[in-house]
C-alpha positions in Angstrom: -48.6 -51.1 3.6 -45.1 -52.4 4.2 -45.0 -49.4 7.9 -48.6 -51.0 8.6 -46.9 -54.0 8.3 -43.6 -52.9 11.2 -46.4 -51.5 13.1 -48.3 -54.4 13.8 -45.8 -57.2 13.7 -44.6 -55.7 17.5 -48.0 -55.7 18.9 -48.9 -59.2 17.6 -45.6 -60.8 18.6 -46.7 -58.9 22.2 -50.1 -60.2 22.6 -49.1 -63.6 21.4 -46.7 -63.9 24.2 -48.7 -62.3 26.5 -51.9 -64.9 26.1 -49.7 -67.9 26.4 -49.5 -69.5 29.9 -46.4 -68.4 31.8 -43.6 -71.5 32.0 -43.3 -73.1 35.0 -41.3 -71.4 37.8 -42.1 -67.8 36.0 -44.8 -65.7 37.5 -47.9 -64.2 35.3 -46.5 -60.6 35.7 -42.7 -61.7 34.7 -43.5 -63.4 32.0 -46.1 -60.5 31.2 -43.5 -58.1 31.3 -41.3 -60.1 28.7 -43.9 -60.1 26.5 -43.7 -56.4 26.4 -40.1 -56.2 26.2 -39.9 -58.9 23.0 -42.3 -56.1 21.3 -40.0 -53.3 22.1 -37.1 -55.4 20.9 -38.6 -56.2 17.7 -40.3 -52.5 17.4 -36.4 -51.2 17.3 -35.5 -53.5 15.0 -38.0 -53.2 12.3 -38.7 -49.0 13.2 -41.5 -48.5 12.5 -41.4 -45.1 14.1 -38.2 -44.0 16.1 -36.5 -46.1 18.6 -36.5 -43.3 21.3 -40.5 -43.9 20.9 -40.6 -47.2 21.1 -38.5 -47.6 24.1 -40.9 -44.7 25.7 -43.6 -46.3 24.8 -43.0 -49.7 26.4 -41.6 -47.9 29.9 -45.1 -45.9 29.7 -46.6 -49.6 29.2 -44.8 -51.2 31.9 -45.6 -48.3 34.4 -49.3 -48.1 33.7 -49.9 -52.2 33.8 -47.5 -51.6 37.4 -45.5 -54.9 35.8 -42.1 -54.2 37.8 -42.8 -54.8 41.6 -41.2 -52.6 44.3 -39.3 -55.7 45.7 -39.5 -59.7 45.6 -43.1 -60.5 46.2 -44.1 -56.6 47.1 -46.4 -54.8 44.1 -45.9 -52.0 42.8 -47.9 -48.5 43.7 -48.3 -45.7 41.8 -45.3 -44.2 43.2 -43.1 -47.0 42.6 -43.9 -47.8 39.0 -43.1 -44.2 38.1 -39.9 -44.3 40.1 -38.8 -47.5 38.0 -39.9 -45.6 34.9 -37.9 -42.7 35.5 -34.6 -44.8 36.5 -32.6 -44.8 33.6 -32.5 -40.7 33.1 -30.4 -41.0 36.6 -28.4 -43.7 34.9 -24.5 -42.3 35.0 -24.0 -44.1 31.5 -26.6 -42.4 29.9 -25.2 -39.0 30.9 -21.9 -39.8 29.3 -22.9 -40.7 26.3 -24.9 -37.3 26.7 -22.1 -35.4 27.8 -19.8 -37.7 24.5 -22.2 -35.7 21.9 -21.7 -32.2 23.5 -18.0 -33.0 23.5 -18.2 -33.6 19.3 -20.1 -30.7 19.6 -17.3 -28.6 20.7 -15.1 -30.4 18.4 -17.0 -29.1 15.5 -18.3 -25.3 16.5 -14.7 -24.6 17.4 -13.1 -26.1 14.4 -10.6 -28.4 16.1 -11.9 -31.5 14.8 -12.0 -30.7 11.2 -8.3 -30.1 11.8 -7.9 -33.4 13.6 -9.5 -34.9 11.0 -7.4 -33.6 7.9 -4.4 -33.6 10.1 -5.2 -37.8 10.0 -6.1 -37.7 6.5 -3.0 -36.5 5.5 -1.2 -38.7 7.4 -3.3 -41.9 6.0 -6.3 -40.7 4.2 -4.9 -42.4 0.9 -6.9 -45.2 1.9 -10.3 -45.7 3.6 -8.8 -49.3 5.0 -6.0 -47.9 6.4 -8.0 -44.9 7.7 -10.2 -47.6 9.9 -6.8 -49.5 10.8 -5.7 -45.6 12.4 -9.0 -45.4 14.6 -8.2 -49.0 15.5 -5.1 -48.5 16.5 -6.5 -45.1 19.0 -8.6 -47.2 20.6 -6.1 -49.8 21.3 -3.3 -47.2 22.4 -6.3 -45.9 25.4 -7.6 -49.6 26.1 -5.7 -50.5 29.1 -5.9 -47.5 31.2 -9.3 -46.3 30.3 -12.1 -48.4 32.2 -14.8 -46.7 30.3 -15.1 -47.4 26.9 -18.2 -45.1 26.6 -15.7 -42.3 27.8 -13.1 -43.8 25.2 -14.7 -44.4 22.2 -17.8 -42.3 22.8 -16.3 -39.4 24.6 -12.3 -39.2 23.0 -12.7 -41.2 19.4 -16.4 -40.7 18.0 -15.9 -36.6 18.4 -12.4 -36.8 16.2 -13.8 -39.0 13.2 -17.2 -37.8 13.6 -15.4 -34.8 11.7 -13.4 -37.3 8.7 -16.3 -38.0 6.7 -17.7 -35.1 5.7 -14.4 -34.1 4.3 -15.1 -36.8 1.7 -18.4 -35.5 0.7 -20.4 -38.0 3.1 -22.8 -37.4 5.5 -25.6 -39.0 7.3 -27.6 -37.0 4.6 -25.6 -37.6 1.6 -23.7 -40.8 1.1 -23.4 -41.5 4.6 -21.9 -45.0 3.0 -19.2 -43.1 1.3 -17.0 -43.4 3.5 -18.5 -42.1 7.4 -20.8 -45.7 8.1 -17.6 -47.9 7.5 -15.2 -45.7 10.4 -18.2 -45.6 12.5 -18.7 -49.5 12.6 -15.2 -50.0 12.5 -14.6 -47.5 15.5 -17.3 -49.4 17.6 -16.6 -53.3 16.7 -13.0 -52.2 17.3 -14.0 -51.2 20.9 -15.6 -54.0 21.7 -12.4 -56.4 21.1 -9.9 -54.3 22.8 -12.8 -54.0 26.2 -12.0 -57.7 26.3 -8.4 -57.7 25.9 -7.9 -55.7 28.5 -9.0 -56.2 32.4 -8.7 -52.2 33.0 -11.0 -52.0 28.9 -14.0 -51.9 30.6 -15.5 -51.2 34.1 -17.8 -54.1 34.2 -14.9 -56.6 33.6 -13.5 -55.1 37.2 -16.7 -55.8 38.5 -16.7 -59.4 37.2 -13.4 -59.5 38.8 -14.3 -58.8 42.1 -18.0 -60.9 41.8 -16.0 -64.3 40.9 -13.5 -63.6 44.1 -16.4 -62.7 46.5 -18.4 -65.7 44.6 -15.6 -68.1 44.7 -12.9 -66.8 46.0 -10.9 -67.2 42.4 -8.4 -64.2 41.7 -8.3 -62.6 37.9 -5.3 -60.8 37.7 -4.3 -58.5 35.3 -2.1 -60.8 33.1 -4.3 -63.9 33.6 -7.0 -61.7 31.5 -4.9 -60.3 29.1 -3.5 -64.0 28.4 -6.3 -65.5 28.5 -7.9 -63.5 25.7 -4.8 -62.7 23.8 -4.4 -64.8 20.7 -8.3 -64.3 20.0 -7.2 -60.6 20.6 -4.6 -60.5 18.5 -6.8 -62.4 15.5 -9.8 -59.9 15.7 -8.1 -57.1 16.5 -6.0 -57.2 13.3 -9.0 -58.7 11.2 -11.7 -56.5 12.3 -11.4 -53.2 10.0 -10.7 -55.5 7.6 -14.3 -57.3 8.3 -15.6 -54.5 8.1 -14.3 -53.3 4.6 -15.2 -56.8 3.3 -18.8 -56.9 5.0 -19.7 -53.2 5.3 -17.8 -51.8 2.4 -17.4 -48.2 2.3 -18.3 -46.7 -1.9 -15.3 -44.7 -1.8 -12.3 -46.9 -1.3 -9.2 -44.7 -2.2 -8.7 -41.1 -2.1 -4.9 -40.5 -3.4 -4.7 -36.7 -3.6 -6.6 -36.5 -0.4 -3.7 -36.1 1.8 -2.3 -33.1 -0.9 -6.0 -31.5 -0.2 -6.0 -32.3 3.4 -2.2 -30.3 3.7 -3.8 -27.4 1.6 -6.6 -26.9 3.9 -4.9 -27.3 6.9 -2.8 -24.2 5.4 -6.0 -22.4 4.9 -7.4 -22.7 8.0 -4.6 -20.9 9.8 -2.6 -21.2 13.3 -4.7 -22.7 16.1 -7.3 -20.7 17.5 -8.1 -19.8 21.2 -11.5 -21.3 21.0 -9.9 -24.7 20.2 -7.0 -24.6 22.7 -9.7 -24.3 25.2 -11.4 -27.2 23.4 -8.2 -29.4 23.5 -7.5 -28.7 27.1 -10.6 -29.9 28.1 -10.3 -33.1 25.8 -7.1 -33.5 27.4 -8.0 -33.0 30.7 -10.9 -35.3 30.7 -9.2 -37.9 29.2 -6.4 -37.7 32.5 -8.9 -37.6 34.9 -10.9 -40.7 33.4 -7.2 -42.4 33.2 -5.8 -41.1 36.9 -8.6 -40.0 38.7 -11.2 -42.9 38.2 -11.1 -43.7 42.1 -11.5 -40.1 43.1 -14.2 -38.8 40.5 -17.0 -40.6 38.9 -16.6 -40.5 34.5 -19.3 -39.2 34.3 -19.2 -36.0 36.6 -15.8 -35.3 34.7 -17.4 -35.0 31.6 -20.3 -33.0 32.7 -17.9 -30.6 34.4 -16.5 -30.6 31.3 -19.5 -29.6 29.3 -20.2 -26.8 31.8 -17.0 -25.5 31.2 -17.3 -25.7 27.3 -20.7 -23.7 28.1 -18.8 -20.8 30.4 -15.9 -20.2 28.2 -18.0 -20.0 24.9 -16.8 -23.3 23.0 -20.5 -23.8 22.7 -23.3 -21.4 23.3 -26.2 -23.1 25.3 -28.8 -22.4 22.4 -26.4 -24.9 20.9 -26.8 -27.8 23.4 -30.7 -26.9 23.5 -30.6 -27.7 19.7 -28.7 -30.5 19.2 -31.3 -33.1 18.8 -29.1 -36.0 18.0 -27.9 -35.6 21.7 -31.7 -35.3 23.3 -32.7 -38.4 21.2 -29.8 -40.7 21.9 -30.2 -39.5 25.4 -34.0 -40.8 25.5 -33.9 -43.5 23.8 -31.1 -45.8 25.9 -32.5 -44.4 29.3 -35.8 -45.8 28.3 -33.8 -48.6 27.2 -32.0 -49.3 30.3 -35.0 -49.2 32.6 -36.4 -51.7 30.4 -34.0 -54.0 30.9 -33.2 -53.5 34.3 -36.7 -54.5 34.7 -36.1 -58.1 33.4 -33.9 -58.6 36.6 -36.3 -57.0 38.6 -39.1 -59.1 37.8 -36.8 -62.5 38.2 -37.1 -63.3 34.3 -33.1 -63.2 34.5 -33.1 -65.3 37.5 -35.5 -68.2 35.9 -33.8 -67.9 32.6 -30.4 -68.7 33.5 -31.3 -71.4 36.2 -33.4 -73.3 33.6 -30.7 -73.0 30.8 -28.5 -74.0 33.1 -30.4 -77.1 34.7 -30.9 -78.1 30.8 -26.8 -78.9 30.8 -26.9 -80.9 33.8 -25.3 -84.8 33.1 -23.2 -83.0 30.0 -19.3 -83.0 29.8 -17.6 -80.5 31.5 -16.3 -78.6 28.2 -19.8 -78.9 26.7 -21.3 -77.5 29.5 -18.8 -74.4 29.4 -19.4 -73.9 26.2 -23.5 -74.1 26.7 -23.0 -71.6 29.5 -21.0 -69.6 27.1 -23.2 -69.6 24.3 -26.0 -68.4 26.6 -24.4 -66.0 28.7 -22.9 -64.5 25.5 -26.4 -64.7 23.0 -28.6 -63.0 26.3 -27.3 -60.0 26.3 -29.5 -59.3 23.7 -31.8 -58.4 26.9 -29.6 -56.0 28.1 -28.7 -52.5 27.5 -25.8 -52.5 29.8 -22.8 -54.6 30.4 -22.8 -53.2 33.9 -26.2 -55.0 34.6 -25.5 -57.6 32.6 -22.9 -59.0 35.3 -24.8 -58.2 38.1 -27.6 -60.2 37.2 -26.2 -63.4 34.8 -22.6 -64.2 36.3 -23.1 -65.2 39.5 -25.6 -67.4 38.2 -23.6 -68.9 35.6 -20.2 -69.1 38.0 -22.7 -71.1 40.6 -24.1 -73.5 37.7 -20.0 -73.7 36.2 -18.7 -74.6 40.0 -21.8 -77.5 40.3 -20.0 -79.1 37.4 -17.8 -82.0 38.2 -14.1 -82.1 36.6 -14.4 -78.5 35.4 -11.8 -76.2 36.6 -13.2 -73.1 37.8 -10.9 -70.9 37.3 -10.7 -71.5 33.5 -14.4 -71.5 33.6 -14.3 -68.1 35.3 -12.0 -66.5 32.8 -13.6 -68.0 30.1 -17.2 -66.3 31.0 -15.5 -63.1 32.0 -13.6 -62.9 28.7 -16.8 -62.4 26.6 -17.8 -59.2 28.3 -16.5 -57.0 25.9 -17.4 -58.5 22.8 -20.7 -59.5 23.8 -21.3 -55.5 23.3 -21.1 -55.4 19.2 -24.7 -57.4 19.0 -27.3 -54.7 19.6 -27.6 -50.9 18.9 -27.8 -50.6 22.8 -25.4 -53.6 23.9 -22.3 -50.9 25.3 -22.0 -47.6 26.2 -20.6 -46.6 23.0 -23.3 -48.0 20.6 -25.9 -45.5 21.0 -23.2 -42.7 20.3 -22.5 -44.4 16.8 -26.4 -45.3 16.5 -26.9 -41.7 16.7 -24.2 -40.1 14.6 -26.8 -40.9 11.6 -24.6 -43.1 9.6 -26.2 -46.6 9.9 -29.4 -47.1 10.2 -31.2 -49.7 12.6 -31.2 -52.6 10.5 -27.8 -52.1 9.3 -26.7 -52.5 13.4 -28.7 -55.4 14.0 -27.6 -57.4 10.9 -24.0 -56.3 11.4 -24.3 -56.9 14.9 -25.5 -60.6 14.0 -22.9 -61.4 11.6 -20.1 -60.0 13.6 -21.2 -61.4 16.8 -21.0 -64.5 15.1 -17.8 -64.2 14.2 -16.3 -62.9 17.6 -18.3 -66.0 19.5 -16.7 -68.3 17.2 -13.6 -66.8 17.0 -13.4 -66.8 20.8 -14.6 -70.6 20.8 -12.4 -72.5 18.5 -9.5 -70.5 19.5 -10.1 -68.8 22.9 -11.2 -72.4 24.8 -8.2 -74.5 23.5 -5.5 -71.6 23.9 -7.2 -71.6 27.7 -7.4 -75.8 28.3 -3.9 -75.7 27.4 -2.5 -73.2 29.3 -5.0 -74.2 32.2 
């Protein structure tokens, strides 16, 4: 009863919206295809049957109904709709967060990350809190001269502790809330602050950068964004494996012969083995060429090469990277997902939605209008699967509706709008490159991500608004 119950809840909530009369300023097929994508939404967050599915299912919707047209005004043909549906599988992204799962696949065949992982443990493994304060403190160390966080987190991080947990008995099979769900959300949220405290964090915020100067013609420098978002920085930073412990509390909370253990078994595993200095190398010399050679080679093709060459030199086998399902499914599942929502922007939902929010705040004070734009530029990218897209199609909106605002400085307003970029990523299971990765190690489920999203998007927006704002006004 209670699946009969997921199943139908999606299509109801569908055809409900779909039978009510499109708002003014909306066409029938926009607001048609938001209909669909509210369905999908709630169909991955009550799963019903797996999200990869779901998201299929609604691109196979979308394309059959011809709901996304070919350009402004111009519907789509046959051609067209199965061109959009097939967009996200060419989606660099998604192929890195591909290529992040073969790389913890290495990690593990070869051996290299179980010896990561005890050589951590027995460095800090005598407590789980201080274990998620060490993968913290990773990402932090890689924030400022990695743009990619998907190639951070995903591709450097997630393959090291993927390989802690099971060393305490949990799995996504067995007590995956032992101690493995706690590093995963920790490893994640973590990611998201320090994508925000840093300009060079995360690719999109560059692209924000250079949208507000070709909007405006307002310069972000480097240290204007890391001061600006400092002190809320600082604050969530330090408090957010602790949230986590507190919110999402691992069972096993102390371990203290684990780093004795973890010394034995590093003794039993003996010397290094060739197999894993090939492994390392690679790790190493991916992680360089994301850090130096980001205006030369895409991510992406970095860590394909990468896998190719983990393929050649037997680190893998390919019967391996046929079988490793996890990787298929995440794959799947967010490239369905991204076409999905880059199909809101296509159909000018995006467009409407953010000119009428923003009309709404017309004749409002300037710092309740920045925070209204805020609020909604922060709470909507629950409609996107990518950061990326999520500046393209929201922020020169919301700069244009900030500027029309008398006695607001634009600059602050720009900063303060950029600033949430990285953050704005913990909400949804899809929101930033990493997410899918931790989605799919098995650890949480789907609920888990959305209520945990909630809560701690919650806490970063209001973090970011009773402190963030006033740091800003009075530096501005």
């Amino acid at each position: 009863m209670q699946r009969t119950i997921k199943m139908l809840a999606p299509v109801l909530l569908g055809l409900v919206l779909w039978l009510l009369p499109a708002p003014e300023g909306l066409s029938a097929d926009a607001w048609h295809y938001f209909a669909l994508f509210a369905a999908v939404v709630l169909g991955l967050v009550l799963e019903p049957i797996p999200p990869a599915l779901t998201g299929l299912l609604g691109v196979t919707l979308a394309t059959i109904l011809r709901l996304v047209p070919a350009a402004p005004g111009k519907a789509a043909s046959a051609g067209d709709a199965i061109k959009w549906g097939l967009s996200g599988f060419s989606n660099g992204i998604v192929w890195l967060i591909f290529a992040a799962f073969i790389f913890a696949l290495g990690y593990e065949k070869t051996g290299l990350g179980k010896r990561l992982g005890l050589t951590l443990i027995r460095r800090m493994g005598r407590k789980t809190l201080g274990l998620g304060y060490a993968v913290a403190l990773s990402d932090l160390v890689l924030a400022p001269f990695m743009p990619s966080n998907t190639a951070r987190s995903g591709g450097t991080i997630y393959p090291i502790i993927k390989n802690i947990p099971p060393l305490y008995g949990s799995t996504p099979e067995s007590n995956p809330r032992g101690i493995g769900a706690y590093l995963m959300w920790t490893a994640l949220a973590t990611t998201c602050v320090t994508s925000s405290m840093f300009l060079t964090g995360l690719a999109p915020n560059v692209l924000a950068q250079s949208l507000v100067e070709k909007t405006l013609n307002v310069s972000l420098s480097w240290n204007l964004w890391f001061m600006s978002f400092l002190p809320v920085g600082v604050i969530l930073f330090l408090a957010t494996p602790l949230l986590a412990y507190i919110i999402y509390p691992p069972t096993q909370k102390t371990s203290e012969n684990a780093p004795i253990w973890a010394a034995e078994e590093l003794r039993k595993l003996g010397p290094i083995t060739g197999r894993e200095i090939l492994m390392a190398a690679l790790a190493v010399g991916a992680l360089l060429s994301w850090i130096f050679l980001k205006s030369s080679i895409n991510g992406t093709t970095v860590a394909l090469a990468a896998v190719c060459i983990m393929v050649v030199g037997k680190v893998v086998t390919w019967d391996d990277v046929l079988g490793y399902k996890q990787a298929w499914n995440v794959l799947a599942w967010f490239a369905t997902l991204v076409t999905l929502a880059a199909g809101l922007s296509q159909t000018g939902f995006l467009t409407w939605f953010a000119e009428a929010t923003s009309s709404y705040m017309q004749g409002l004070s300037p710092t309740i209008t920045l925070i209204g734009l805020v609020v909604v530029f922060f709470v909507s990218h629950y409609m996107f699967a990518s950061v990326t897209a999520h500046v393209v199609a929201m922020l020169p909106v919301m700069l244009v509706a900030a500027q029309s605002v008398p006695g607001l400085d634009i600059t602050f307003a720009s900063m303060i709008l950029c600033s949430t970029l990285g953050i704005m990523g913990i909400i949804t299971p899809y929101g930033t490159g990493p997410s899918p990765i931790y989605y799919g190690s098995g650890y949480m489920k789907g609920k888990d991500m959305w209520w945990l999203g909630l809560v701690f998007g919650g806490i970063y927006l209001a973090a970011f608004l009773l402190v963030g704002m006033p740091w800003n006004l009075m530096r501005a």
